[in-house]
N, C-alpha and C positions, 0 to 999 in steps of 0.2 A: 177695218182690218185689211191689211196686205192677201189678197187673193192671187198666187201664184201656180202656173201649171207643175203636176207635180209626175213621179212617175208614171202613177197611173193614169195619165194624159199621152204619154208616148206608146202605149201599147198598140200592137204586142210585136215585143221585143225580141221573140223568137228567132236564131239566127242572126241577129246584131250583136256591133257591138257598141257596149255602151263607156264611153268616156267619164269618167265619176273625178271629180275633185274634191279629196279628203283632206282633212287636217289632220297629218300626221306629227305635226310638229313637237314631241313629246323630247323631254329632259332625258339626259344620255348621262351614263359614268359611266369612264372606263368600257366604252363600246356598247352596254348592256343598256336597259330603257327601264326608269326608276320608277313611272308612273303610266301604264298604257291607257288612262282613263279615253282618250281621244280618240286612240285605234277601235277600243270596246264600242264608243259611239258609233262607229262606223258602221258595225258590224250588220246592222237591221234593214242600211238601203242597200250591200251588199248581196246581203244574201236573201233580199227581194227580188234584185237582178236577177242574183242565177237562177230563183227560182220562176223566174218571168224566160228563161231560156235562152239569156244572154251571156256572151263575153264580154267579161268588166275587164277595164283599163285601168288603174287608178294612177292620180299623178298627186304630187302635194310637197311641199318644201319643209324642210328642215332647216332649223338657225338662220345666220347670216352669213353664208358663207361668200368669200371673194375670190371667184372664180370654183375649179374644181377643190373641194377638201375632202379626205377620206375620211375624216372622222367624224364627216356629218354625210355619210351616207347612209338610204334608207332601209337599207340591207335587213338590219337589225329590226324596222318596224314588219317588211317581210314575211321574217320568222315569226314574229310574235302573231301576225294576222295570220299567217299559215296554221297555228297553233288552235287559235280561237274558230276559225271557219272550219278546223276540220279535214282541211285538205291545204295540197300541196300550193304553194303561193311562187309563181314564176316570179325573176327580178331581171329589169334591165339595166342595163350598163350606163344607159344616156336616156333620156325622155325625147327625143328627138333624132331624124335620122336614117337611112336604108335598112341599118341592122336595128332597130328598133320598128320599124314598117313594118318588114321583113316578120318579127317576132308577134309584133301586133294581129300578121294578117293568116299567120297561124293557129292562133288563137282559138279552141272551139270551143261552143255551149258548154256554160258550167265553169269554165276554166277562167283562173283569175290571175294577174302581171300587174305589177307594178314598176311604175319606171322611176329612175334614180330622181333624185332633187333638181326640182326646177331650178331655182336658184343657182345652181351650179353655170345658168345662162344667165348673162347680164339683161338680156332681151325680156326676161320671164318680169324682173318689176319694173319696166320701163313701158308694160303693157302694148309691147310690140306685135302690130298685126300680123306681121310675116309670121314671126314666131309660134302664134296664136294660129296659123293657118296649118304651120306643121302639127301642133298638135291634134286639131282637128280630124287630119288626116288620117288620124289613127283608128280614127270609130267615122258609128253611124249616129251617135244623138249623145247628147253633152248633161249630164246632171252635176248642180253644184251641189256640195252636203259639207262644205266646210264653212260651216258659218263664223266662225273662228276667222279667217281670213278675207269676210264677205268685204268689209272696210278699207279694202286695197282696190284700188283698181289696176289689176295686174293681167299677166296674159291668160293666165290660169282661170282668172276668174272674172275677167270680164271681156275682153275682147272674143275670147273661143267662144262665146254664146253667139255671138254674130255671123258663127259660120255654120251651126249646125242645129237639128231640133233640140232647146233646150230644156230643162224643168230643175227644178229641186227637188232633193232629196230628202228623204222622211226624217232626218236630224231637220235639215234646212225647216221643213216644214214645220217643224215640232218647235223650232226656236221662234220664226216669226211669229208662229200663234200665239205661246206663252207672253213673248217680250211684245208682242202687240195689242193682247189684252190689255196691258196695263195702259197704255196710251189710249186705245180706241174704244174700249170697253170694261172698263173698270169697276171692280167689286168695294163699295163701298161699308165699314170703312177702310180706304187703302192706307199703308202704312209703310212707307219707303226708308231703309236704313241705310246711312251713309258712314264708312269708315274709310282706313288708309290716311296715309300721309297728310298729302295736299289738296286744300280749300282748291286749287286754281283748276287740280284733273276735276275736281265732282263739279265746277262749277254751272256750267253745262247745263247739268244732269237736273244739279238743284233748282234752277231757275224753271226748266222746261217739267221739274216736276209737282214743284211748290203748287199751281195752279189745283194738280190733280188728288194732291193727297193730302187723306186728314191732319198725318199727321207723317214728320221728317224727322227721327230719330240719329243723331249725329254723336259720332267716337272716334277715337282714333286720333291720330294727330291734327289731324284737320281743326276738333273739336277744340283744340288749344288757341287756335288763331279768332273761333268765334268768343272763347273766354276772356283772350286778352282785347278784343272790341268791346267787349263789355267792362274792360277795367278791369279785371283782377290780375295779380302777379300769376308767373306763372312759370317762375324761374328762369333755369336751364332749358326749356323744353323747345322741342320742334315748334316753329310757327312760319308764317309767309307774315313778315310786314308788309309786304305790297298788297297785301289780303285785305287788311283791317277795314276800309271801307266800303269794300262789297262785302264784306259778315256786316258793316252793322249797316247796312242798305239791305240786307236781304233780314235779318231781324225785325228793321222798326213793318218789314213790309208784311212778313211771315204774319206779326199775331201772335200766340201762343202753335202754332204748327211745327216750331222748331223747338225739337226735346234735345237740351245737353246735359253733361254733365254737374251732378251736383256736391261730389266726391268722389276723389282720384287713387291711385294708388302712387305713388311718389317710389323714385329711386334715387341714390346717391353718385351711380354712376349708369351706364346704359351698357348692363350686362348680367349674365343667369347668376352671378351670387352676391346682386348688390343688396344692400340694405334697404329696405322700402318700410313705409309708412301712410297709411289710408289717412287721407284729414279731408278735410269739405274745403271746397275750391276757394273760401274764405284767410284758407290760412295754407296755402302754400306760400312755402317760405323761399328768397332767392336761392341757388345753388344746385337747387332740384330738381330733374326732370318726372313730367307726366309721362308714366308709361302705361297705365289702364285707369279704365275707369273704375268706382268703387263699388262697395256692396249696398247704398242707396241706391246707388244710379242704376245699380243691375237688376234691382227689385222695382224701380219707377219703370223702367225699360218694358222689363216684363210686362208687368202690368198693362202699359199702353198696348203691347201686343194681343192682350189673350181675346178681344173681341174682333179681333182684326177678321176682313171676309178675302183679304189680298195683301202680301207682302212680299216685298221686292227691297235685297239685299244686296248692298257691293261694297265688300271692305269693311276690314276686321276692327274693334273694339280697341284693342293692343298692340302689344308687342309680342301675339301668342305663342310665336315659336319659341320665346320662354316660358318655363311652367310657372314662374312669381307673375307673370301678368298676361296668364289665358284667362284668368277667371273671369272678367267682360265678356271674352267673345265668346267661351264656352258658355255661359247663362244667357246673352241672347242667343246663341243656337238650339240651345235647347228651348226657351221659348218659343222661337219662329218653328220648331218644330213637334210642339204643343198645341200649336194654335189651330183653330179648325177653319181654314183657310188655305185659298191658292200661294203655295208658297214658290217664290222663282227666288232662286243665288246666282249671281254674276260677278265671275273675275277670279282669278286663281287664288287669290288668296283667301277667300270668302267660300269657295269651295275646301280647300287646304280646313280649312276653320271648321267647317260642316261635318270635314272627314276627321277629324282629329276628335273632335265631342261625340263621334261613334251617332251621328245621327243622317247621315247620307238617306238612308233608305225612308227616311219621314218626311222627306221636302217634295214638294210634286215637279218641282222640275229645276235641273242644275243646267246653266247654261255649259256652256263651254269654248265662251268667247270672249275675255277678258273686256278687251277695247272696244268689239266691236258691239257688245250688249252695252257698253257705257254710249258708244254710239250713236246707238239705235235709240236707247232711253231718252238720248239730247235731243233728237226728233231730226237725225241728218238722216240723209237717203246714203245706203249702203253699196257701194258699185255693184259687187257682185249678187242684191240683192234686186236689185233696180233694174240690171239688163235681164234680168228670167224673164220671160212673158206670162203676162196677166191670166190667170185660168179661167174656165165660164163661172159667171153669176147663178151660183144654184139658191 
């Protein structure tokens, strides 16, 4: 297990202030924030701060912006954390700066600023020291909590650890445990579900986790590239032919540990009113695309699930942001949220999926770090996870 210092390492905070790096990076329409799921994260090392009797700083990027843009300003995240903490939420103009110092060194116990989008510096993902030294400047001790972004190594999150007392934040803390269990302590039997697109993103994941678990349940388009290594048609559908022979290299080697599909739901076109047809992966006919798996497969699925003592999901069944082809990923969610077992979901869309089948509140724990829990599962060291210092050995 990753043993890293954590707030409660830097006490007491009294009078400090503390530098926090959030993931604020939340989907915007029309100025407004369509999902706060990230900010809500936020909120627990927050408002552990203040109540440790510190001034929090928070900093954290939105989009991709080149150079300054106003319509990826964090203005809007702001308000929404103003909202949820209760109290008033100062904003700054720039993350860097005299009049950001200036505003920084104002600052008193209890009171919380957030500064505009790092990003708006080219300096911030170029992981520039200087830059990293400015923002240092602003506080007295550095906690990361965006674990979301732990997989950059950027100025935000990795170089400012170098300049001042660091630790992780009780998100941070909360993700490596979870997403470290499965690696270094594992509840047996574990049961890891892979969906989404493409064989080549999970590939990784699958390799570094085939060792570890009973069993590898696979959907999603992906699941069409190990069907067509096994020989069957498979139409129209999404596949990687450059795939084919790492599916059947990771077959002859899995064993029975790899669960596919055994019947599809088939469409005529790739879209909410096409015509669709359930048949067993025998008799898909050319023309056709797979867009979920079937009502076999979603009772096999189950099944393997319901004795599981750990399970570790990323990536949907479907195409479920249509309603002809949730019904995969709704029936494993609801299994994996049936199951009496550590349940961990990573990746937005696998979250998206969790929250659509009305079952969020059943899983023991939702990452909220797409790539960087695909990451961490591949067994790479995470920048921003790597430069924290190690906590004592209790």
């Amino acid at each position: 297990m990753l043993n890293k210092k954590t707030i409660q390492d830097l006490l007491p905070l009294t009078g400090k202030r503390a530098l926090v790096r959030v993931d604020f990076n939340v989907p915007l329409k029309n100025g407004a924030i369509t999902d706060d799921t990230r900010i809500r994260a936020a909120v627990p090392t927050i408002q552990s701060l203040l109540q440790h009797g510190a001034a929090v700083v928070l900093m954290s990027h939105l989009g991709r912006p080149k150079g300054v843009d106003p319509a990826l300003s964090l203005k809007p995240a702001a308000d929404r954390l103003s909202e949820l903490l209760g109290q008033p939420v100062q904003f700054a103009s720039d993350c860097v700066g005299p009049e950001v110092e200036a505003q920084t060194q104002a600052l008193k116990a209890g009171e919380v600023l957030l500064l505009e989008n790092l990003r708006f510096h080219k300096e911030e993902e170029k992981n520039d020291p200087d830059f990293a030294k400015q923002l240092a400047a602003l506080a007295d001790v550095y906690i990361n909590d965006a674990f979301g972004s732990a997989h950059r190594a950027h100025a935000s999150t990795e170089a400012v650890a170098h300049f001042l007392p660091a630790a992780a934040g009780l998100l941070m803390e909360k993700e490596i445990n979870f997403l470290g269990k499965v690696l270094s302590d594992p509840q047996h039997p574990l049961i890891s579900i892979l969906g989404g697109a493409k064989v080549s993103d999970k590939l990784p994941v699958i390799q570094n986790l085939l060792p570890l678990v009973d069993k590898l349940i696979i959907g999603g388009g992906m699941a069409n590239t190990f069907l067509k290594a096994q020989g069957y048609e498979i139409g129209d559908s999404l596949v990687e032919d450059t795939m084919l022979e790492q599916a059947r290299e990771l077959l002859a080697t899995a064993g029975d540990k790899i669960l596919l599909p055994t019947d599809v739901v088939l469409a005529d076109k790739f879209a909410a009113d096409a015509n669709t047809q359930e048949v067993a992966i025998s008799q898909i006919k050319p023309g056709w695309l797979i867009l979920d798996i079937g009502p076999h497969t979603r009772q096999h699925y189950a099944d393997a699930l319901k004795d599981a003592k750990m399970i570790v999901w990323n990536g949907p069944m479907g195409v479920f942001e249509m309603p002809k082809f949730a019904a995969g990923t709704n029936a494993v969610a609801h299994a994996v949220a049936d199951a009496d077992a550590i349940t961990i979901i990573g990746g937005g869309d696998s979250v998206a999926a969790i929250e659509q089948a009305g079952v969020a509140d059943r899983v023991t724990h939702i990452s909220t770090g797409g790539g960087a829990s695909l990451e961490f599962l591949e067994g790479k060291t995470l920048p921003g996870v790597a430069v924290l210092p190690d906590g004592d050995e209790s």
